[in-house]
PASEBA-1860 file (N, C-alpha, C; in nm, 3 decimals):
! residues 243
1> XXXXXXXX> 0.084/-0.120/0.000/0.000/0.000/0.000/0.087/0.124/0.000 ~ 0.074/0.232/-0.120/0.157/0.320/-0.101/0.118/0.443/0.000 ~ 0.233/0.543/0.033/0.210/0.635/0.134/0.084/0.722/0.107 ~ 0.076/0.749/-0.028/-0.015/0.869/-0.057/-0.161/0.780/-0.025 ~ -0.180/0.604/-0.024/-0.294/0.586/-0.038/-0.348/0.556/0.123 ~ -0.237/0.577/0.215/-0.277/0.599/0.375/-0.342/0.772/0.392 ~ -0.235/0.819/0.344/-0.284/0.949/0.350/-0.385/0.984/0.328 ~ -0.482/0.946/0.209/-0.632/0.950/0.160/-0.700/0.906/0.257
9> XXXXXXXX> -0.680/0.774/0.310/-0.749/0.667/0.403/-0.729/0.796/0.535 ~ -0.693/0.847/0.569/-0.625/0.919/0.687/-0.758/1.066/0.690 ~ -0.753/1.103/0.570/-0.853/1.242/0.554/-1.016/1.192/0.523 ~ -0.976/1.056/0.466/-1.130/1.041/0.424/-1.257/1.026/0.568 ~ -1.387/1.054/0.521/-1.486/1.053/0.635/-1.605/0.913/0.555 ~ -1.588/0.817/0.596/-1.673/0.698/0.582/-1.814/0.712/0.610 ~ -1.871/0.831/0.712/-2.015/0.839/0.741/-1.956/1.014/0.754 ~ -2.075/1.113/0.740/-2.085/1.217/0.743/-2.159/1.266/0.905
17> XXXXXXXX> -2.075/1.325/1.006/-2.113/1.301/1.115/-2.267/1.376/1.168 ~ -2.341/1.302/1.234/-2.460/1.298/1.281/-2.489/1.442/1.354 ~ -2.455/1.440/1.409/-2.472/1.580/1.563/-2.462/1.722/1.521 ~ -2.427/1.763/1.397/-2.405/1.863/1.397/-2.543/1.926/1.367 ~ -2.647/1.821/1.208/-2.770/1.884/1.188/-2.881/1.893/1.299 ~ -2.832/1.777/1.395/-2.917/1.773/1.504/-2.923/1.852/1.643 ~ -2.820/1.929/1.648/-2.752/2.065/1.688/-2.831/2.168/1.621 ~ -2.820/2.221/1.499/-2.907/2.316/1.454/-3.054/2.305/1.489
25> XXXXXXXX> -3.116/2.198/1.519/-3.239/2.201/1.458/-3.263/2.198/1.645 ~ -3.201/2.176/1.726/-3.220/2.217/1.879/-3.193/2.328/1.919 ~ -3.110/2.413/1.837/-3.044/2.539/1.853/-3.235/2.642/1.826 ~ -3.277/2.588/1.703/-3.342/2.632/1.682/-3.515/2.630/1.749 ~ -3.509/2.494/1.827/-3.634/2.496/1.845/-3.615/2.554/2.033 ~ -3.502/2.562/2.073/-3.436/2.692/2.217/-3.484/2.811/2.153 ~ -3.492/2.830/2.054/-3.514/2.946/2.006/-3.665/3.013/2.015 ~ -3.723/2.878/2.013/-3.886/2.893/1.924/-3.952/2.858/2.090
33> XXXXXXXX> -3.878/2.801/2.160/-3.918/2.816/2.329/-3.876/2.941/2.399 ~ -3.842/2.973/2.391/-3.779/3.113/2.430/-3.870/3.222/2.414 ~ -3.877/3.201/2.272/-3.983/3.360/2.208/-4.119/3.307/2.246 ~ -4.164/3.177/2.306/-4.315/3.152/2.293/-4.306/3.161/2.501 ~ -4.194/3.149/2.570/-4.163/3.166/2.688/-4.205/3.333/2.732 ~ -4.175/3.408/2.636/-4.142/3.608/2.663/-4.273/3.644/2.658 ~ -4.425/3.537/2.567/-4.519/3.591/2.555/-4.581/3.582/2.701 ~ -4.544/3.501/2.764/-4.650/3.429/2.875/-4.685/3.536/2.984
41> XXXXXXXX> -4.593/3.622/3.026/-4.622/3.755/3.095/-4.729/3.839/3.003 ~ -4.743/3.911/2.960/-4.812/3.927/2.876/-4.977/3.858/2.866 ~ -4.973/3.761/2.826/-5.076/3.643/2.788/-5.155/3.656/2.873 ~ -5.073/3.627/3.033/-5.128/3.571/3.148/-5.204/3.701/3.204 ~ -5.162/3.859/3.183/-5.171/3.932/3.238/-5.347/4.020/3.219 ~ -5.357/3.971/3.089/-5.461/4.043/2.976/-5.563/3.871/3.032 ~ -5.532/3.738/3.045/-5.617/3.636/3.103/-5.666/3.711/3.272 ~ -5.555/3.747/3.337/-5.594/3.825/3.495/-5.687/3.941/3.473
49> XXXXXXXX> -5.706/4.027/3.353/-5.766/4.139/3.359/-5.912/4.065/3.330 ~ -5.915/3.968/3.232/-6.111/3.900/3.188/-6.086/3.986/3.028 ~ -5.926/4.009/2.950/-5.934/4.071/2.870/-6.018/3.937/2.753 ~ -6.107/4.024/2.648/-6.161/3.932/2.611/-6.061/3.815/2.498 ~ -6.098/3.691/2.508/-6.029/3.638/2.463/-5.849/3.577/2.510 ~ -5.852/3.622/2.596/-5.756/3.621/2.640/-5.692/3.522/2.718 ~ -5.780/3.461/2.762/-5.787/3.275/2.832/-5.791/3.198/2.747 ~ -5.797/3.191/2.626/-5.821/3.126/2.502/-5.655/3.118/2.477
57> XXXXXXXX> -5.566/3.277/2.479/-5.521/3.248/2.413/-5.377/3.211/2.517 ~ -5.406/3.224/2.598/-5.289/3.177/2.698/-5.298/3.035/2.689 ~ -5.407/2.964/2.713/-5.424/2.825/2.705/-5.377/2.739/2.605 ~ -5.374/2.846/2.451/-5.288/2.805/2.334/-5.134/2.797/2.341 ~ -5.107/2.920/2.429/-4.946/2.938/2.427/-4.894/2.846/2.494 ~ -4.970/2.785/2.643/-4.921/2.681/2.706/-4.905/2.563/2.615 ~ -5.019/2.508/2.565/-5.028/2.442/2.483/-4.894/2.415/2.369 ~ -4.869/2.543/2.285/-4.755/2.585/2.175/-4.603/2.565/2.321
65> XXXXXXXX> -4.583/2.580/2.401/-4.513/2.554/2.527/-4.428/2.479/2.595 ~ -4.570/2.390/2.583/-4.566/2.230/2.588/-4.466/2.107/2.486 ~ -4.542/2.168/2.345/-4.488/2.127/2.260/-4.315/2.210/2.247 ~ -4.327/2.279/2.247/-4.168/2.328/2.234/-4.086/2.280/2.310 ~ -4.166/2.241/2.421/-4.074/2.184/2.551/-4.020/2.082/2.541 ~ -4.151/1.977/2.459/-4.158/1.842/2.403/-4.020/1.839/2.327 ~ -4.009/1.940/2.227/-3.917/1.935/2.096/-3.776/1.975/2.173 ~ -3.751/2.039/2.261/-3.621/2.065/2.340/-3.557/1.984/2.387
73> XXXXXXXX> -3.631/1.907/2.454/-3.603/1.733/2.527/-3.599/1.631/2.462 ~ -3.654/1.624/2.359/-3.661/1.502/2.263/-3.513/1.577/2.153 ~ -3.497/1.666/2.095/-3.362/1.666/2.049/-3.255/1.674/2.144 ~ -3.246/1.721/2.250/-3.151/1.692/2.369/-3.115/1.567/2.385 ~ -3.198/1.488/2.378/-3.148/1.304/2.408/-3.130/1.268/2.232 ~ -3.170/1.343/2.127/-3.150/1.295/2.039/-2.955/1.339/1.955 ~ -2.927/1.477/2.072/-2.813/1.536/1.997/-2.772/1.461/2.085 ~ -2.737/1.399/2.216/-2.643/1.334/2.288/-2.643/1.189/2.216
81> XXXXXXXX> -2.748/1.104/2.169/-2.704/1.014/2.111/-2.610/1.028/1.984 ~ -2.651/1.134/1.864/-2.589/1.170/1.810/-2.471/1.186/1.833 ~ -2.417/1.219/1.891/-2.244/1.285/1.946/-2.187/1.169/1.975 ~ -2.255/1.069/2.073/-2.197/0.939/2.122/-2.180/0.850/1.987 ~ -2.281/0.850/1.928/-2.246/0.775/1.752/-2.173/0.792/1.698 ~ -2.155/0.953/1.710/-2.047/1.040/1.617/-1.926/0.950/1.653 ~ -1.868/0.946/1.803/-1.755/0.924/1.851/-1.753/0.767/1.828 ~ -1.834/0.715/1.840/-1.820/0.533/1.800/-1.772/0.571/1.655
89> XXXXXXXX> -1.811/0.613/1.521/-1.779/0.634/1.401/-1.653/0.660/1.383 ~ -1.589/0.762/1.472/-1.455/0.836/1.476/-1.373/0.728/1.526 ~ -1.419/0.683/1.627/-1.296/0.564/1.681/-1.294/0.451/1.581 ~ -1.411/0.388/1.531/-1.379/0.294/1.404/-1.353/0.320/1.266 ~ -1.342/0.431/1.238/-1.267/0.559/1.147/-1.133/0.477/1.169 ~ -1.083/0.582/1.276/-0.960/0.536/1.294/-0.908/0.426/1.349 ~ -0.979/0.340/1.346/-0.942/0.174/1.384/-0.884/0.129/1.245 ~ -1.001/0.172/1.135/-0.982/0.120/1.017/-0.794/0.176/0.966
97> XXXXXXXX> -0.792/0.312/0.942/-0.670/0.378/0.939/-0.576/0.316/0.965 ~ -0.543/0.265/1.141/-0.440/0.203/1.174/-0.472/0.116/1.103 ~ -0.560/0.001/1.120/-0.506/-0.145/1.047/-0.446/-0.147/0.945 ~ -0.466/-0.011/0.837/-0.481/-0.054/0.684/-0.312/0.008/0.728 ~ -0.293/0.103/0.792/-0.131/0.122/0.850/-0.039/0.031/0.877 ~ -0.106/-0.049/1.001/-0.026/-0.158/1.027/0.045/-0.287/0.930 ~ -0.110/-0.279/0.798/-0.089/-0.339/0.701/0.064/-0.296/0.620 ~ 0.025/-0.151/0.598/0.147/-0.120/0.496/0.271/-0.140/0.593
105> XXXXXXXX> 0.275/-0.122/0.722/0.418/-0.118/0.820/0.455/-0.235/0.743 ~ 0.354/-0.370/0.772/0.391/-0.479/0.771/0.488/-0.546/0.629 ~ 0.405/-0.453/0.550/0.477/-0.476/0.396/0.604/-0.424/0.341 ~ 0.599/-0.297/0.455/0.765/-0.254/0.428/0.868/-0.294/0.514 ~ 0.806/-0.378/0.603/0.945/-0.425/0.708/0.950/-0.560/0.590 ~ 0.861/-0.605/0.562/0.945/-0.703/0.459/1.028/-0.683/0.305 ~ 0.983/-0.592/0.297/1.069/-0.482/0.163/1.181/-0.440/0.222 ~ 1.271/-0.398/0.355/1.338/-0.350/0.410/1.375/-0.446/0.457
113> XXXXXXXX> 1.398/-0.589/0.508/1.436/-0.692/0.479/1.503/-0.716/0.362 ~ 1.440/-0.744/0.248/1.467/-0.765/0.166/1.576/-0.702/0.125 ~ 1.565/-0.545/0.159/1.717/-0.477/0.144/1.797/-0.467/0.219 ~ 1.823/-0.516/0.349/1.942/-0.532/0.432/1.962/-0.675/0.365 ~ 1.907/-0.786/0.317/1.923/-0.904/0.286/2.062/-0.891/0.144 ~ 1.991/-0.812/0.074/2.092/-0.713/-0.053/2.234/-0.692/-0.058 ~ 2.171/-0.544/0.053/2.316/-0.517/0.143/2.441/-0.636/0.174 ~ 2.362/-0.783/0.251/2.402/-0.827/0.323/2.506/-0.929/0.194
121> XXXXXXXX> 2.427/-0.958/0.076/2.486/-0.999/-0.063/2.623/-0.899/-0.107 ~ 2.549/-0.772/-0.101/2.665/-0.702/-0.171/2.810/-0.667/-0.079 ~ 2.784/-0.698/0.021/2.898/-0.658/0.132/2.989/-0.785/0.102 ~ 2.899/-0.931/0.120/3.000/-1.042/0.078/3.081/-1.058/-0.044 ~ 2.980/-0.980/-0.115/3.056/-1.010/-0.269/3.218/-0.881/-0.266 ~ 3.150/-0.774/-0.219/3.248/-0.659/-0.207/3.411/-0.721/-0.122 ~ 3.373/-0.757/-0.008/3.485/-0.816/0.058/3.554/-0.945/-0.030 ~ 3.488/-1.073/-0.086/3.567/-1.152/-0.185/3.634/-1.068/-0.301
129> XXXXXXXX> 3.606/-0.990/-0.349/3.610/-0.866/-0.417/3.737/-0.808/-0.382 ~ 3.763/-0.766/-0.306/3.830/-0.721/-0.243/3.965/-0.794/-0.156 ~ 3.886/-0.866/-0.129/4.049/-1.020/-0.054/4.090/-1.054/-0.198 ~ 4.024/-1.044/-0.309/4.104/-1.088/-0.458/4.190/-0.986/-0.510 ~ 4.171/-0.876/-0.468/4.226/-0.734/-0.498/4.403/-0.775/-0.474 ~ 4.356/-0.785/-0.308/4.474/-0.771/-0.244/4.593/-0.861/-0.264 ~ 4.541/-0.992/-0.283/4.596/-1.132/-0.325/4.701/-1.081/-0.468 ~ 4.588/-1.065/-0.590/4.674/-1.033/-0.673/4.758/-0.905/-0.714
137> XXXXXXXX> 4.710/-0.794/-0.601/4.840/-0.680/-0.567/4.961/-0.713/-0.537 ~ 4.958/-0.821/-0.451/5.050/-0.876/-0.365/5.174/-0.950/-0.501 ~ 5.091/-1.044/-0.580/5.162/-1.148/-0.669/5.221/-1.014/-0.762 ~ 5.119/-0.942/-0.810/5.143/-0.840/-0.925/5.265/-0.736/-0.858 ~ 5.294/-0.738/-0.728/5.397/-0.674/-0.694/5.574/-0.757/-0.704 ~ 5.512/-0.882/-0.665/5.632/-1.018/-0.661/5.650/-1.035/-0.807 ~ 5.588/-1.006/-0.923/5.630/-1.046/-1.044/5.775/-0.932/-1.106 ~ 5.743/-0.818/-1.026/5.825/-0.707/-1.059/5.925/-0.710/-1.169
145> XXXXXXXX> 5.973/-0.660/-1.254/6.060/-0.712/-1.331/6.195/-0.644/-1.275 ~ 6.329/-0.729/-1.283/6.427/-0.748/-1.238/6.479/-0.608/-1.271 ~ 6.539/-0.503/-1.156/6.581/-0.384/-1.175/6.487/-0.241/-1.184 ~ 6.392/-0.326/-1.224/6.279/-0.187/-1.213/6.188/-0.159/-1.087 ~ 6.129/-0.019/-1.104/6.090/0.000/-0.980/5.968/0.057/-0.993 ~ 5.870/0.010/-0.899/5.711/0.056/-0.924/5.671/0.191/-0.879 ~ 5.662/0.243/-1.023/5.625/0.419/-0.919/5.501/0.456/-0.868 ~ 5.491/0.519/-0.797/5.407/0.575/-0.707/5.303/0.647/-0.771
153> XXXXXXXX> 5.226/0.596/-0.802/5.124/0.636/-0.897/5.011/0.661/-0.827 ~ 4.925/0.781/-0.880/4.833/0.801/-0.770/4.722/0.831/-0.885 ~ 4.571/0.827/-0.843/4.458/0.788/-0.916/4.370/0.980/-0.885 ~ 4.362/0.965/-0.999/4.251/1.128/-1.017/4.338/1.243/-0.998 ~ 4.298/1.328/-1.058/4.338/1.482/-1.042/4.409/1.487/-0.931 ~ 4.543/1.517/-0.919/4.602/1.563/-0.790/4.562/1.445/-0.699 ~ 4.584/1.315/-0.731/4.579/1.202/-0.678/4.507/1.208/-0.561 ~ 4.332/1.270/-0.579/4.237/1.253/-0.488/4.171/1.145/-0.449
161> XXXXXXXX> 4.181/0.995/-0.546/4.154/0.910/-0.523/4.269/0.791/-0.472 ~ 4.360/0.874/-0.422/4.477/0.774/-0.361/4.576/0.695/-0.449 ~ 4.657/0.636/-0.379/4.752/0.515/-0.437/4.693/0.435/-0.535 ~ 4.753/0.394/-0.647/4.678/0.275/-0.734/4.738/0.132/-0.650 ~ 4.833/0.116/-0.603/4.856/0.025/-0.487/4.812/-0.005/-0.333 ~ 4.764/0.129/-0.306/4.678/0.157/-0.126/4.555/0.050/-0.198 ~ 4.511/0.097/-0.071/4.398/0.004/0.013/4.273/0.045/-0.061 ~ 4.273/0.145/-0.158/4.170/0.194/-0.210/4.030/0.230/-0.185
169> XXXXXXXX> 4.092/0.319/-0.013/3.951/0.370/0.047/3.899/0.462/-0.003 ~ 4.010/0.583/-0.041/3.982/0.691/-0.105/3.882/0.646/-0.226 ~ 3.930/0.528/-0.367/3.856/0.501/-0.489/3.735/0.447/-0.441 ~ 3.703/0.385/-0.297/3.637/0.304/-0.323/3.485/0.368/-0.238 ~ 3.510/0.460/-0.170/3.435/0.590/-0.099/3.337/0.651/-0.183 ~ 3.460/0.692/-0.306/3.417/0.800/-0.440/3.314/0.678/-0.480 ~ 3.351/0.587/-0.541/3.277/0.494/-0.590/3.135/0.483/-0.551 ~ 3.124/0.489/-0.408/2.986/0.423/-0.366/2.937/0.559/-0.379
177> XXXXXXXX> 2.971/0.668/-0.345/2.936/0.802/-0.379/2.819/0.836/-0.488 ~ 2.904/0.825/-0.595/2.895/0.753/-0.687/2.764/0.708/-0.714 ~ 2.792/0.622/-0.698/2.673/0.500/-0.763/2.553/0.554/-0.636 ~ 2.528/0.626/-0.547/2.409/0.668/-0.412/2.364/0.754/-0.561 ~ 2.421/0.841/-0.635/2.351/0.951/-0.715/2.291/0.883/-0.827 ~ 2.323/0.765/-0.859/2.243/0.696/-0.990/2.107/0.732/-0.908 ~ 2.001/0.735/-1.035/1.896/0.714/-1.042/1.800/0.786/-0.837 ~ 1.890/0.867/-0.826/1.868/0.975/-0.718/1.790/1.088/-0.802
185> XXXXXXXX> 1.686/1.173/-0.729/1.620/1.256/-0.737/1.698/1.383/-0.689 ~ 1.626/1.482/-0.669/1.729/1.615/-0.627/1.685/1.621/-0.497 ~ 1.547/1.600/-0.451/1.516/1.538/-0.303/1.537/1.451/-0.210 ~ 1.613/1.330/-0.310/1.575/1.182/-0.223/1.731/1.113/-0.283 ~ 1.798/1.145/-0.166/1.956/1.069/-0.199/1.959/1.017/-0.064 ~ 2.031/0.943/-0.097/2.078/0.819/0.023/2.208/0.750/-0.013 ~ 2.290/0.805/0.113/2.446/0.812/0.072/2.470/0.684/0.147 ~ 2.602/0.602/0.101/2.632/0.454/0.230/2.689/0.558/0.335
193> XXXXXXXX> 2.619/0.537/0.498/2.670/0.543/0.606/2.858/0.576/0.633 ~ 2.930/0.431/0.480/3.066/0.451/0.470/3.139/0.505/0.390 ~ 3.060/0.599/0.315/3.117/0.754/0.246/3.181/0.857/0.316 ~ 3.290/0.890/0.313/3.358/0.987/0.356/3.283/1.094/0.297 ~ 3.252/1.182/0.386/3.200/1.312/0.364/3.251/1.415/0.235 ~ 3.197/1.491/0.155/3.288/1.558/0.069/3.187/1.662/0.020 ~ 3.258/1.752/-0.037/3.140/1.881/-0.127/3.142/1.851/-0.280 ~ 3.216/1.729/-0.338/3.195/1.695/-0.476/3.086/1.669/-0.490
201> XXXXXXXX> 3.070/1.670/-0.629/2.894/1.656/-0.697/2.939/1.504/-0.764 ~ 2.844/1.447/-0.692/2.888/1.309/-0.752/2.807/1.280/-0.857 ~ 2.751/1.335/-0.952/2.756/1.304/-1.041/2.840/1.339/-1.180 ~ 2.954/1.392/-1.107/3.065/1.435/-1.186/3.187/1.333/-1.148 ~ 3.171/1.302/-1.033/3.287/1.164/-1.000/3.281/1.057/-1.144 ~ 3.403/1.007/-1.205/3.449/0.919/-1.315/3.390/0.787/-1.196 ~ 3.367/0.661/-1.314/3.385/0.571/-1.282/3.532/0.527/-1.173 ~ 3.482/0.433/-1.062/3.614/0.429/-1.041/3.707/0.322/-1.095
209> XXXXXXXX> 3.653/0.229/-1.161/3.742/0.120/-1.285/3.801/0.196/-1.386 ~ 3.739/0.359/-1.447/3.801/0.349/-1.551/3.928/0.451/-1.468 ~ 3.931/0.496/-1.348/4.011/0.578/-1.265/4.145/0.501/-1.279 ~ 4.078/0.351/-1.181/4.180/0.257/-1.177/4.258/0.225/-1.317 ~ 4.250/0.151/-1.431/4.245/0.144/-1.532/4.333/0.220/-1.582 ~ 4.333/0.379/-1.590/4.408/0.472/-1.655/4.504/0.471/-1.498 ~ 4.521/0.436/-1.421/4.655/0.442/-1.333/4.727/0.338/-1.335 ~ 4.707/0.236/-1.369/4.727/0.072/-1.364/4.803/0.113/-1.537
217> XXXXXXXX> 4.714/0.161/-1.577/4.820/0.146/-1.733/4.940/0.226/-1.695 ~ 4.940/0.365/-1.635/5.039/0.422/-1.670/5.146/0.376/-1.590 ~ 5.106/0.317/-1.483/5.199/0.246/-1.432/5.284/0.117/-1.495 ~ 5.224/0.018/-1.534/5.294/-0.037/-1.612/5.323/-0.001/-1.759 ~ 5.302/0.100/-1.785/5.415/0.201/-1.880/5.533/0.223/-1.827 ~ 5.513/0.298/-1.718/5.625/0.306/-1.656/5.756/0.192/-1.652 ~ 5.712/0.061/-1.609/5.758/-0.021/-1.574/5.824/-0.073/-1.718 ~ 5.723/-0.069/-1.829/5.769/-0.105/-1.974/5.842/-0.037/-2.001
225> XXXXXXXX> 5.880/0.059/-1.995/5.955/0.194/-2.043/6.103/0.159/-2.010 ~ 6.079/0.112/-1.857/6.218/0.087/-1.752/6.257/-0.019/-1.819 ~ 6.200/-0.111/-1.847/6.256/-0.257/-1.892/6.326/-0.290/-2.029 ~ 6.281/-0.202/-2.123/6.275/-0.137/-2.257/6.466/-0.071/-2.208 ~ 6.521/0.006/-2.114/6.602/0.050/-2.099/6.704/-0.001/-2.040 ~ 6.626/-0.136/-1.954/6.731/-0.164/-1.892/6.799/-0.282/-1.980 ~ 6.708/-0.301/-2.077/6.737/-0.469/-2.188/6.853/-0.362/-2.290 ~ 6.830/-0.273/-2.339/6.899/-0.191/-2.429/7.040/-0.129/-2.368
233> XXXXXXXX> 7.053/-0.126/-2.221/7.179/-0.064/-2.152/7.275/-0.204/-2.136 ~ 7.174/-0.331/-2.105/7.242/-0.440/-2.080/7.325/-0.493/-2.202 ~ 7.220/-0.490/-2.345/7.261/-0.556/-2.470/7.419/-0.488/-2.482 ~ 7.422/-0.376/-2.481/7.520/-0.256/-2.497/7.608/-0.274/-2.467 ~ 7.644/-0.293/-2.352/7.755/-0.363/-2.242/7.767/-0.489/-2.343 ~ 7.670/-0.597/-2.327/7.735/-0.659/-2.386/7.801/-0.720/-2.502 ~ 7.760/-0.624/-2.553/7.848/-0.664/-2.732/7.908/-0.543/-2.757 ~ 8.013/-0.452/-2.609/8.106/-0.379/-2.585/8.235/-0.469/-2.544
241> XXX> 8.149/-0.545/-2.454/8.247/-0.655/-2.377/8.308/-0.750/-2.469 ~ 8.189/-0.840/-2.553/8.204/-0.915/-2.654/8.346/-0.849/-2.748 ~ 8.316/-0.731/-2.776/8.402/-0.695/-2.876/8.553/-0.667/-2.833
END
């Protein structure tokens, strides 16, 4: 269930509440007791004099009185039931709300599962990944060729991404960097926890293979270059000696 469709569930009103029309229509008949209440001085006074007609018409107003009185008390127990309904409605309103809530909680702790489960894939693969790195750094350092020497080569502009031989926290930081801005919004980024902090715009960060890649070559340029010189200084010598 998506967020926006709790949110609806959250504003919507399932019954249109009771008490309020039944409020007006008591408001109004206080009203119609009241003004038939102001005549009775009056009424009663012109009945005390023997005014003619006048016992007739007091006897009506009691009468009209009666009934208003009737209608005051009978919507009084009718707006208090009302209100009490109202509030049964409101509480199973929001009974419904939570459940259909609890529902969606329920569906994203298993979606959120599912992505620490991910995580929990990509961390293993990253570390084999990574113990293979080191393994063949190690051999690729022991192969060295005889007399030459591995230079110190460093990865990105002003070697911001470190050693092409280090531990490759610096490349590998940028990297995840990186890849948090794929398919990121300008609202909704979510960086790994193990990103070193920075003010680069990562969506200007290079791949970091092709980083690696162009340091790894020039390095063993380097190394070709040396070997290239040291086979040509050796030949030299020896068919100096020879001769």
């Amino acid at each position: 269930m998506s967020t926006s469709k709790i949110v609806e569930m959250n504003g919507r009103k399932e019954h249109a509440p009771r008490a309020p029309a039944v409020s007006a229509k008591l408001e109004a008949a206080q009203v119609t007791l009241q003004a038939l209440e102001g005549e009775v001085g009056q009424a009663a006074l012109e009945a005390a004099e023997n005014a003619p007609g006048a016992a007739k018409r007091l006897a009506g107003l009691r009468s009209q009185i009666a009934d208003a009185e009737r209608d005051v008390d009978e919507l009084n127990k009718a707006h208090e039931l009302a209100l009490r309904l109202d509030r049964i409605s409101s509480a199973q309103g929001t009974s419904a709300v939570r459940a259909s809530q609890l529902v969606a909680m329920k569906s994203y702790a298993s979606e959120r599962e599912t992505a620490v489960l991910d995580i929990c894939e990509a961390a293993k693969a990253m570390a084999v990944a990574y113990r293979k790195y080191g393994q063949t750094t190690l051999k690729f350092l022991g192969v060295k060729p005889i007399g030459t020497a591995v230079p110190a080569m460093g990865m990105g502009e002003n070697n911001i991404f470190g050693s092409a031989i280090g531990n490759l926290d610096l490349l590998i930081s940028a990297e995840l960097l990186r890849q948090s801005a794929e398919g990121a919004t300008e609202h909704e980024r979510y960086v790994l926890p193990l990103v070193k902090p920075t003010s680069r715009d990562a969506r200007l960060i290079p791949p970091a293979i092709e980083v690696f890649r162009e340091a790894q070559a020039a390095m063993l340029a380097s190394i070709e270059g040396q070997v290239q010189n040291l086979d040509a200084a050796e030949l030299a010598r020896a068919t100096e000696e020879a001769a």
